[in-house]
N, C-alpha and C positions, 0 to 999 in steps of 0.2 A: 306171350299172348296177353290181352289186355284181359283182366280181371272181373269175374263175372260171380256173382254169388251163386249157391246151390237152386236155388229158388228155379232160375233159368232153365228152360227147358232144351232141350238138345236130340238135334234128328238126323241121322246117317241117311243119307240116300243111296240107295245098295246097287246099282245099275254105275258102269264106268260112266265118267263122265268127260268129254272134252275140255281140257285143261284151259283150253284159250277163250270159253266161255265167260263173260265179265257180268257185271249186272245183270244187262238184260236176259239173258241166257239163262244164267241160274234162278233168278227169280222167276222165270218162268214156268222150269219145273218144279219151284215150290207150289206156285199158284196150280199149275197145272196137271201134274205127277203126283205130288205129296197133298194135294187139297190142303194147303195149310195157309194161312194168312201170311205174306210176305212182314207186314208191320205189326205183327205182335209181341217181337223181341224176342222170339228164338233163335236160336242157331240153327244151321243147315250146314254140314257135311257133306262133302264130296270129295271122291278119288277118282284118279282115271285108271283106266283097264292094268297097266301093272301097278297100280296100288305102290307107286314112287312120289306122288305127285298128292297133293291134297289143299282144299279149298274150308274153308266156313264164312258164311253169309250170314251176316245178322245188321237190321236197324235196330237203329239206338235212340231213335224222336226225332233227326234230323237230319239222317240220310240212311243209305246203305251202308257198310264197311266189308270189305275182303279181304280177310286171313288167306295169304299162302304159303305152304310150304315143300320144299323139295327135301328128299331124304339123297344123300350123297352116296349113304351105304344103305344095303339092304332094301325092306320095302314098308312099307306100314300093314299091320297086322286086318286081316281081314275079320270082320265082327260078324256077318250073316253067311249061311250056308249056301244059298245059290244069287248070282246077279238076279236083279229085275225083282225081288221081293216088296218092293215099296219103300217104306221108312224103316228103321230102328231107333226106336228110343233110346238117351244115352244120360247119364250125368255129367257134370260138368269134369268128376274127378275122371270116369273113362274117359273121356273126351282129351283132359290133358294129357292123360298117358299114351293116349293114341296118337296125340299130336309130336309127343317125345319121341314115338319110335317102339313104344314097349312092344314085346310080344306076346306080353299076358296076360290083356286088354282082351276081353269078350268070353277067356276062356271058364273066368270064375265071376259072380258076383263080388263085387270090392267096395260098394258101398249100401247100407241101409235102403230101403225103402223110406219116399218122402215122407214125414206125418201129414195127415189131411188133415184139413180145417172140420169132421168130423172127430178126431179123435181127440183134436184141441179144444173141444167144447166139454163144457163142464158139464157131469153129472150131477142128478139132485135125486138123494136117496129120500123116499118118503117113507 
């Protein structure tokens, strides 16, 4: 997978999705499902119903790009408790391990919480 810093934000879409769906498709339920800006450089997540199959959509400033993968054995690890919940938030380090195969992907926390540009400001003790 092409290389993305943590910064990058990351959204499972938790509803199966038809695999043969290409740009226009997926970006529609960004726009239209997830209410999310298609060009703001996040990633977008999707699997179809056996969670074999999986998709991530992201522009980069000068077009779309489609990550796909098929898993040969097994299935990818399911991150939300019922379909049709909307988005999940993800990291970029969940998100690699989900894209590996792992199965212990959503069961634990595995990375920090981001710093916010509040906690990055300096204090001034008077």
């Amino acid at each position: 997978m092409i290389a993305f810093t943590r910064a990058v934000r990351v959204w499972a879409y938790t509803s199966p999705v038809d695999m043969r769906k290409g740009y226009e498709g997926l970006g529609a339920i960004v726009r239209n499902e997830l209410r999310r800006d298609i060009v703001a450089g996040e990633l977008y997540l999707f699997t179809n119903a056996r969670r074999s199959r999986a998709k991530v959509l992201h522009f980069d400033g000068t077009g779309l790009g489609i990550y796909m993968k098929r898993l040969d054995k097994g299935i990818f690890a399911k991150l939300w408790r019922a379909d049709g919940d909307g988005a999940l938030s993800m990291t970029m380090s969940e998100l690699a391990l989900f894209i590996e195969g792992a199965q212990c992907v959503g069961r634990q926390a595995i990375s920090p919480p981001a710093i916010t540009q509040e906690e990055l400001a300096p204090t001034i003790d008077v």
